[in-house]
KEMARDREN-588245 format. One record per residue: residue in three letters; x, y, z of N, C-alpha, C in turn. Coordinates in nm, 3 decimals, padded with zeros to 5 digits. Example, Ala and Ser with C-alpha at 12.3 -4.5 7.8 and 13.67 -1.06 7.14 Angstrom:
<sites>
SITE   code       n.u       n.v       n.w      ca.u      ca.v      ca.w       c.u       c.v       c.w
SITE    Ala    01.319   -00.569    00.780    01.230   -00.450    00.780    01.320   -00.330    00.780
SITE    Ser    01.285   -00.225    00.708    01.367   -00.106    00.714    01.290    00.003    00.787
</sites>
This chain:
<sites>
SITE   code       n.u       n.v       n.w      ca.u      ca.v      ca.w       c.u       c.v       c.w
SITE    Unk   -03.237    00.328    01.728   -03.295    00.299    01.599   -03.203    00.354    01.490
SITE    Unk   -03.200    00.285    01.399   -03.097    00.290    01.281   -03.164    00.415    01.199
SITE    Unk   -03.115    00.543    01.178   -03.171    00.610    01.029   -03.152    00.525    00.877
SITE    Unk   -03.251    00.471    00.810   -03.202    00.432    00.724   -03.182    00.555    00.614
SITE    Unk   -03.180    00.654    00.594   -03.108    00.718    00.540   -02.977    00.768    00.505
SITE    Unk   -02.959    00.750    00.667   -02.814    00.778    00.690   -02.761    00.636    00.680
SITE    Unk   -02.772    00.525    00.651   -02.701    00.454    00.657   -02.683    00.433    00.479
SITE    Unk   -02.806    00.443    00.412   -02.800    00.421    00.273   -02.690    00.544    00.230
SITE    Unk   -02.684    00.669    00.263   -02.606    00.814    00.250   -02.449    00.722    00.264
SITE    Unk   -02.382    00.682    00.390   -02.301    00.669    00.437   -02.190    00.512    00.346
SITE    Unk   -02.340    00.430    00.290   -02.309    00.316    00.209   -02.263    00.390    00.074
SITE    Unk   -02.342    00.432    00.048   -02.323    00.505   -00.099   -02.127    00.593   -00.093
SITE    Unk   -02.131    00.665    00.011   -02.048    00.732    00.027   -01.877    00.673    00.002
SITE    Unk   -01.907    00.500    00.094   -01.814    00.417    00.083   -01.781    00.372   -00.036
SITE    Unk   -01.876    00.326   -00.157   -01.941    00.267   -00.245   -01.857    00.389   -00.353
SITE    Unk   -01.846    00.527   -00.325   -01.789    00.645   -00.388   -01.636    00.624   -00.351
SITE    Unk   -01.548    00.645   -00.257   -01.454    00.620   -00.236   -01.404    00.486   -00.263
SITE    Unk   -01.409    00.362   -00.296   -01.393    00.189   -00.310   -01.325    00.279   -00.479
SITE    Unk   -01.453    00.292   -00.500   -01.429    00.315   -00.675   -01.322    00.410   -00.667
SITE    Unk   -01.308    00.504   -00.610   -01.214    00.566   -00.659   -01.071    00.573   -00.601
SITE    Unk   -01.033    00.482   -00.480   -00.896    00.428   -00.441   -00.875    00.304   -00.428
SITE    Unk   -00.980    00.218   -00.475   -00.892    00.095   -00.462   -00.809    00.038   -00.561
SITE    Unk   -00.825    00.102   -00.676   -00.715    00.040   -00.756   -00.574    00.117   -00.709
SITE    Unk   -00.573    00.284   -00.662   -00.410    00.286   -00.619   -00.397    00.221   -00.496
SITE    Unk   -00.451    00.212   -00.432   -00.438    00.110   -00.327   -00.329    00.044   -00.383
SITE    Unk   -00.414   -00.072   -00.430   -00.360   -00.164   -00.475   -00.239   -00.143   -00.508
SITE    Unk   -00.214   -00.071   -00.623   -00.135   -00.039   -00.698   -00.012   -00.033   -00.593
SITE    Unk    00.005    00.065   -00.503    00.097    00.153   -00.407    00.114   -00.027   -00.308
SITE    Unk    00.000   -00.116   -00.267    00.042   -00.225   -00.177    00.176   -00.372   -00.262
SITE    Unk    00.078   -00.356   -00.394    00.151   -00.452   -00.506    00.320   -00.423   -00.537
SITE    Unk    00.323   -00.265   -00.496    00.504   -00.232   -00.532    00.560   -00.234   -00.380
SITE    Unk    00.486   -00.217   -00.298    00.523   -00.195   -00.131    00.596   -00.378   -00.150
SITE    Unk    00.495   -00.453   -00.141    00.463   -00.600   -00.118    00.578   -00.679   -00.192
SITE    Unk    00.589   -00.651   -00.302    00.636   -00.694   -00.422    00.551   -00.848   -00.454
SITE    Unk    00.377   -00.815   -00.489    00.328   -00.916   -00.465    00.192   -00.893   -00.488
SITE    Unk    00.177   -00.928   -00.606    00.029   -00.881   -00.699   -00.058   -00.934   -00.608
SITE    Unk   -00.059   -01.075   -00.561   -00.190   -01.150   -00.522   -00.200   -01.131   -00.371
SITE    Unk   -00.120   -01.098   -00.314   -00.123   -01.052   -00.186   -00.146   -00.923   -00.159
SITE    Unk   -00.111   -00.818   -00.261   -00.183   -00.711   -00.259   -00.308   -00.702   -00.246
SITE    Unk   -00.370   -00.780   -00.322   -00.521   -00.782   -00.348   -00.585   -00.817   -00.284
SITE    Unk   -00.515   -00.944   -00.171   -00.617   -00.955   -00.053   -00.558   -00.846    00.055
SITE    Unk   -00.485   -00.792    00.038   -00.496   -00.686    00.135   -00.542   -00.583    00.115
SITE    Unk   -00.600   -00.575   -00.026   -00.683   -00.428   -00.028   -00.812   -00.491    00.019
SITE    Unk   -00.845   -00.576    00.001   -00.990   -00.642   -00.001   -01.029   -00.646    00.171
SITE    Unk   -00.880   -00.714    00.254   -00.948   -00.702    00.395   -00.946   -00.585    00.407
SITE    Unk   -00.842   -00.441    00.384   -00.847   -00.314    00.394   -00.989   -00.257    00.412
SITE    Unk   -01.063   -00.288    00.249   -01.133   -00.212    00.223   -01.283   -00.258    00.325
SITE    Unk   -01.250   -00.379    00.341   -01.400   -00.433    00.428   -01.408   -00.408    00.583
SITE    Unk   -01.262   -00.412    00.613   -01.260   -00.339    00.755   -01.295   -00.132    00.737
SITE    Unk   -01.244   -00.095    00.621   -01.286    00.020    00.628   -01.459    00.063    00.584
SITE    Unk   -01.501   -00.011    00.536   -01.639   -00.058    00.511   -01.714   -00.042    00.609
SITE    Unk   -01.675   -00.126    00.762   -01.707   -00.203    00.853   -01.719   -00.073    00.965
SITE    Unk   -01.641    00.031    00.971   -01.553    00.136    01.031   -01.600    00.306    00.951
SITE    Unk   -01.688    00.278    00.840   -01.707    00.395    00.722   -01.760    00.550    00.814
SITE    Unk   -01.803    00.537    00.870   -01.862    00.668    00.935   -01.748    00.742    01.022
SITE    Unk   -01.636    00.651    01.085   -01.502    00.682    01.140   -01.397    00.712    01.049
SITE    Unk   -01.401    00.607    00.946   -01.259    00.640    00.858   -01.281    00.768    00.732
SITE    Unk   -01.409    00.777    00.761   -01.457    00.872    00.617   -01.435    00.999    00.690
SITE    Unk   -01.427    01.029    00.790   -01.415    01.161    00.886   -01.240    01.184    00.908
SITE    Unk   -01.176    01.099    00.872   -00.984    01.084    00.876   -00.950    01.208    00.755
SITE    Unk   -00.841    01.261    00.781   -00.826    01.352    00.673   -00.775    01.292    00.557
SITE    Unk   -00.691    01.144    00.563   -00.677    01.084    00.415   -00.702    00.917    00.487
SITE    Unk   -00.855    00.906    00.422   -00.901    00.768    00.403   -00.819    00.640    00.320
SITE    Unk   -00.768    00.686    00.234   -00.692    00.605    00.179   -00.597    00.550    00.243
SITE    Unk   -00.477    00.644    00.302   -00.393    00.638    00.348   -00.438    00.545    00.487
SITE    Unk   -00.518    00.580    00.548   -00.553    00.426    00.653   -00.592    00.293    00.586
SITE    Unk   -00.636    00.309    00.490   -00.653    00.148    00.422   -00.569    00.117    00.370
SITE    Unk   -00.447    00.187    00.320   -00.290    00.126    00.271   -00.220    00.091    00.364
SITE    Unk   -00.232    00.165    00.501   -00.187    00.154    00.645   -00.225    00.033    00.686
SITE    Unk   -00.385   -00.015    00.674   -00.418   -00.141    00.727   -00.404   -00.245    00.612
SITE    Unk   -00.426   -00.226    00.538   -00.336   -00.369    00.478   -00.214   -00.395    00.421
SITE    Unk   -00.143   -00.268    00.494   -00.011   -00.331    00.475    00.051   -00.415    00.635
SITE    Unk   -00.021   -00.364    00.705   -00.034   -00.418    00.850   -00.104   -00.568    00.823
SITE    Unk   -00.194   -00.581    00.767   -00.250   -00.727    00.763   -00.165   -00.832    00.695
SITE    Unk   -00.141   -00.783    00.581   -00.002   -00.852    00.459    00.105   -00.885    00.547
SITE    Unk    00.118   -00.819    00.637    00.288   -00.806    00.717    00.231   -00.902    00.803
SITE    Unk    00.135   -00.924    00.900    00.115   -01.044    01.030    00.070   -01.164    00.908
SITE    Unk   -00.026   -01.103    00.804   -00.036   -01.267    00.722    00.101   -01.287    00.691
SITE    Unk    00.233   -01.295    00.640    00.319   -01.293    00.620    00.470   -01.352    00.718
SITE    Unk    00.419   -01.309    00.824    00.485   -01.320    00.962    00.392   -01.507    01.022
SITE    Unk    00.324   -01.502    01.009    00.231   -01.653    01.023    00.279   -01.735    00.908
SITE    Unk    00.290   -01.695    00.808    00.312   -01.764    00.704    00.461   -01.867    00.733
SITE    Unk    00.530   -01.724    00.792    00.704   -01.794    00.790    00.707   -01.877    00.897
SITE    Unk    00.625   -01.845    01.030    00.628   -01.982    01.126    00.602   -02.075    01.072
SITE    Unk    00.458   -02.130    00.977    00.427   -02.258    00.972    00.487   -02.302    00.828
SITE    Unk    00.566   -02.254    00.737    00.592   -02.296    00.666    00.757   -02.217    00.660
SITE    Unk    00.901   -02.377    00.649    01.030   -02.301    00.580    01.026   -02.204    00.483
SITE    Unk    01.068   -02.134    00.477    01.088   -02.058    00.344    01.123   -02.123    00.215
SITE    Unk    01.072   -02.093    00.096    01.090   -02.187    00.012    01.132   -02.058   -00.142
SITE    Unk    01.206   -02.155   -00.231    01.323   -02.061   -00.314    01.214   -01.975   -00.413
SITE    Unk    01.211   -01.857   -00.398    01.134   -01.737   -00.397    01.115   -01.775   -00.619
SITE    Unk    01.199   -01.807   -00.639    01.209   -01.877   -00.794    01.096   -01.966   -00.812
SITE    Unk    01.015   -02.061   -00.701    00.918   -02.128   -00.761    00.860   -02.044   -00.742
SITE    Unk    00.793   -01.952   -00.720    00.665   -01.844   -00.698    00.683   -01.732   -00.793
SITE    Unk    00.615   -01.772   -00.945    00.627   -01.691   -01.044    00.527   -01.583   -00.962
SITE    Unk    00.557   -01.448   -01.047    00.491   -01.329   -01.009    00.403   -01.265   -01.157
SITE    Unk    00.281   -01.231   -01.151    00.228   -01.165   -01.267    00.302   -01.031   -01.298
SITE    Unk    00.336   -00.998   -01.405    00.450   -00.917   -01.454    00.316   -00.764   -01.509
SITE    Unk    00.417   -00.637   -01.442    00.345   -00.543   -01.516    00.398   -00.569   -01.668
SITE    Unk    00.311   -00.473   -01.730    00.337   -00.403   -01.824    00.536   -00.376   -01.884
SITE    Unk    00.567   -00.405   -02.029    00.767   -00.414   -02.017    00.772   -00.300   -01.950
SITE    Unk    00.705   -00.156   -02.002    00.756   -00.060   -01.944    00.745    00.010   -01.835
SITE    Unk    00.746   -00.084   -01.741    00.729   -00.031   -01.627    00.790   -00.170   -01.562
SITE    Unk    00.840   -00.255   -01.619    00.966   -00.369   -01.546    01.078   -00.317   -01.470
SITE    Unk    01.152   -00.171   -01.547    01.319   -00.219   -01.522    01.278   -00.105   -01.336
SITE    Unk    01.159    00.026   -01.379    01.082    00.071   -01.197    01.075   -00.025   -01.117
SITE    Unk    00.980   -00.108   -01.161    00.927   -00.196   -01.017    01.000   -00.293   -01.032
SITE    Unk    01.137   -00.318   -01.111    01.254   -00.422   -01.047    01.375   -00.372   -00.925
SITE    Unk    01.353   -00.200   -00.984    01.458   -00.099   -00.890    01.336   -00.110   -00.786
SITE    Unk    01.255   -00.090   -00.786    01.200   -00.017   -00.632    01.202   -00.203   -00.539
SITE    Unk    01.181   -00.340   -00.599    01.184   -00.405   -00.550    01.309   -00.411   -00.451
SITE    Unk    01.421   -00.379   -00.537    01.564   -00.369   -00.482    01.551   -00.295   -00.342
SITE    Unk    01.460   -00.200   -00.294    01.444   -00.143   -00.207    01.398   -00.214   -00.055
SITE    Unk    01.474   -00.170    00.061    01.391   -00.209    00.150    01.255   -00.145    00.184
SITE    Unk    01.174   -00.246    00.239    01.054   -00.234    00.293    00.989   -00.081    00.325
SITE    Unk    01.025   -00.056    00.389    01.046    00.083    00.495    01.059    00.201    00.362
SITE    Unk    01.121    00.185    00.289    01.179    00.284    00.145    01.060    00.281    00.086
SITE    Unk    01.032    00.121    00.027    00.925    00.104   -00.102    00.759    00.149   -00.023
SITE    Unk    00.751    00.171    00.092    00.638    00.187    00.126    00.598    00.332    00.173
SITE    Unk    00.705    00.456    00.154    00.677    00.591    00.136    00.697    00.602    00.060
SITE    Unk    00.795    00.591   -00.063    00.813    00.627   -00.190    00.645    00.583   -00.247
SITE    Unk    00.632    00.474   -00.174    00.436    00.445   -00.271    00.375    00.525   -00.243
SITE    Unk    00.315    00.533   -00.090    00.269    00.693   -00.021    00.265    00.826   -00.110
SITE    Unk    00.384    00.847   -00.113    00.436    00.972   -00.195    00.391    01.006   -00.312
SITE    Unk    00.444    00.930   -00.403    00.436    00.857   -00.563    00.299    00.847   -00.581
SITE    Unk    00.242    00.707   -00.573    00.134    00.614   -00.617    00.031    00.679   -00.510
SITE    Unk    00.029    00.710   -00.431   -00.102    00.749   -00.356   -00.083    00.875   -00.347
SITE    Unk    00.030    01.017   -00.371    00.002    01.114   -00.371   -00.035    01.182   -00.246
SITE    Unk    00.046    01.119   -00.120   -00.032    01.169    00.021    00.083    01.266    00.020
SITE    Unk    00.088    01.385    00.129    00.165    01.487    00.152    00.290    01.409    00.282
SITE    Unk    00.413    01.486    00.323    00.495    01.436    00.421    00.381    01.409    00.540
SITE    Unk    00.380    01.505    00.581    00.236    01.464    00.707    00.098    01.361    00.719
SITE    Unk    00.127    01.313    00.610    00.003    01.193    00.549    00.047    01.093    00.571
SITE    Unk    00.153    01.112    00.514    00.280    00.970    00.532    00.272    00.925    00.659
SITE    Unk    00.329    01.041    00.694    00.446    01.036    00.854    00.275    00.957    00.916
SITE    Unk    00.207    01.006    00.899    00.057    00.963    00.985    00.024    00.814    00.957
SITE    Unk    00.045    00.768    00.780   -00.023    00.691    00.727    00.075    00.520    00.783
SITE    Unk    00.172    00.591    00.809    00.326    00.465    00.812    00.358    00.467    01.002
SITE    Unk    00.295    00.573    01.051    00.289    00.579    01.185    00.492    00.606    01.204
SITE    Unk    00.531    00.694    01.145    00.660    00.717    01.122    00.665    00.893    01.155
SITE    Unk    00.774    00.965    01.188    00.793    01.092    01.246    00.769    01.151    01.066
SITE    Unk    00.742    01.280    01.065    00.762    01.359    00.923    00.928    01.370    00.854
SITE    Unk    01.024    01.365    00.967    01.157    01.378    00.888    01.190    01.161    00.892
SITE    Unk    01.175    01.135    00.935    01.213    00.949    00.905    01.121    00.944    00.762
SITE    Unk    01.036    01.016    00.701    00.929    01.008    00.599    01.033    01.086    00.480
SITE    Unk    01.097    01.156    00.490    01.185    01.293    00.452    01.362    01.216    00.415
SITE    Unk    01.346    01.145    00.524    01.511    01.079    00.505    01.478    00.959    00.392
SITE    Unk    01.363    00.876    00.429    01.345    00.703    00.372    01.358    00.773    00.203
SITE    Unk    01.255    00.849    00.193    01.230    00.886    00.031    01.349    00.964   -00.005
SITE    Unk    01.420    01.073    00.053    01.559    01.109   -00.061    01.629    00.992   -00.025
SITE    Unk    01.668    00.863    00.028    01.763    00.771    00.034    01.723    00.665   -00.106
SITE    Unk    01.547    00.659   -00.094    01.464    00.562   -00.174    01.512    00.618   -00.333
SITE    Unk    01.479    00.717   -00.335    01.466    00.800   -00.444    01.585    00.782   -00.538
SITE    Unk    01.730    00.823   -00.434    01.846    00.840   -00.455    01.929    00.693   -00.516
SITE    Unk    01.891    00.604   -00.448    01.868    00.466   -00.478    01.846    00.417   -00.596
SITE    Unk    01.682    00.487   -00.616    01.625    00.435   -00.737    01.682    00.471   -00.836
SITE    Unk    01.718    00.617   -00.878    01.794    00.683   -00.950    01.909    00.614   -00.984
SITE    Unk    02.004    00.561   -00.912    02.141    00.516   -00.895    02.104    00.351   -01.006
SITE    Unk    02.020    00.267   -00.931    01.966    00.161   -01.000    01.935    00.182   -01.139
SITE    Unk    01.845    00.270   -01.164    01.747    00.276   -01.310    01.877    00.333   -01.422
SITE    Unk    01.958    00.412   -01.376    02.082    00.465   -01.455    02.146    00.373   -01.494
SITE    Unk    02.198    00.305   -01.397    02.328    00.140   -01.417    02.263    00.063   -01.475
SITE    Unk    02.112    00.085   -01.562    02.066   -00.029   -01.616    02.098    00.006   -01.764
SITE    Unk    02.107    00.136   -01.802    02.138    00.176   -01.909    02.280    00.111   -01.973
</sites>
């Protein structure tokens, strides 16, 4: 038999966390991705599989960090399906919704980044998880978490300067 207490407690609880990470979610999947609208359905399956899962993922020491984990995992197989059934097509017809100017010439350097880079530097950065959050959240060792971001970093730096 279901407590409905505990289930209304446990809804609410989810209902508390949604509000208060899904916009960096987002945020941290949209610069990972390089891809506003695909971000968004990957926070959305994220957040409904973590929804689905709330009494397990709410007991994780960073909840977030598994729902950036799982939809960047979902984005990547939707993505991977995508390229079988359809050629690739010139990345120029697929306008992108543009941040804010000042924050263009960042998320044109971090685009410059590979995959693997732009998706601990987000970790780090935009979601604020610790090396051990990472290393957990990216399913990556703590020093491969340690190397990607001073290379990412070092990178970005190098980029955002030469624009001057």
């Amino acid at each position: 038999m279901i407590d409905l207490g505990e289930a209304s407690s446990s809804h609410e609880g989810f209902e508390a966390f949604y509000r208060a990470n899904a916009d960096r979610v987002y945020r941290a999947l949209a610069v990972t991705l390089r891809s506003d609208d695909l971000a968004a359905e990957a926070v959305s399956e994220a957040m409904a599989r973590a929804c689905a899962r709330w009494p397990t993922v709410s007991r994780l020491d960073n909840p977030a960090g598994w729902v950036f984990r799982v939809g960047l995992n979902w984005a990547t197989s939707w993505w991977r399906k995508v390229r079988r059934e359809r050629p690739p097509a010139d990345e120029a017809d697929h306008p992108r919704s543009r941040p804010p100017d000042t924050a263009v010439g960042a998320r044109d350097a971090l685009a410059k980044l590979p995959e693997s880079q732009r998706a601990v530097i987000t970790c780090r950065v935009l979601l604020e998880l610790t090396t051990a959050e990472t290393a957990a959240a990216l399913r990556i060792t703590e020093g491969t978490v340690k190397s990607r971001l001073s290379r990412g970093l070092a990178a970005l730096r190098h980029e955002l300067n030469s624009e001057d």
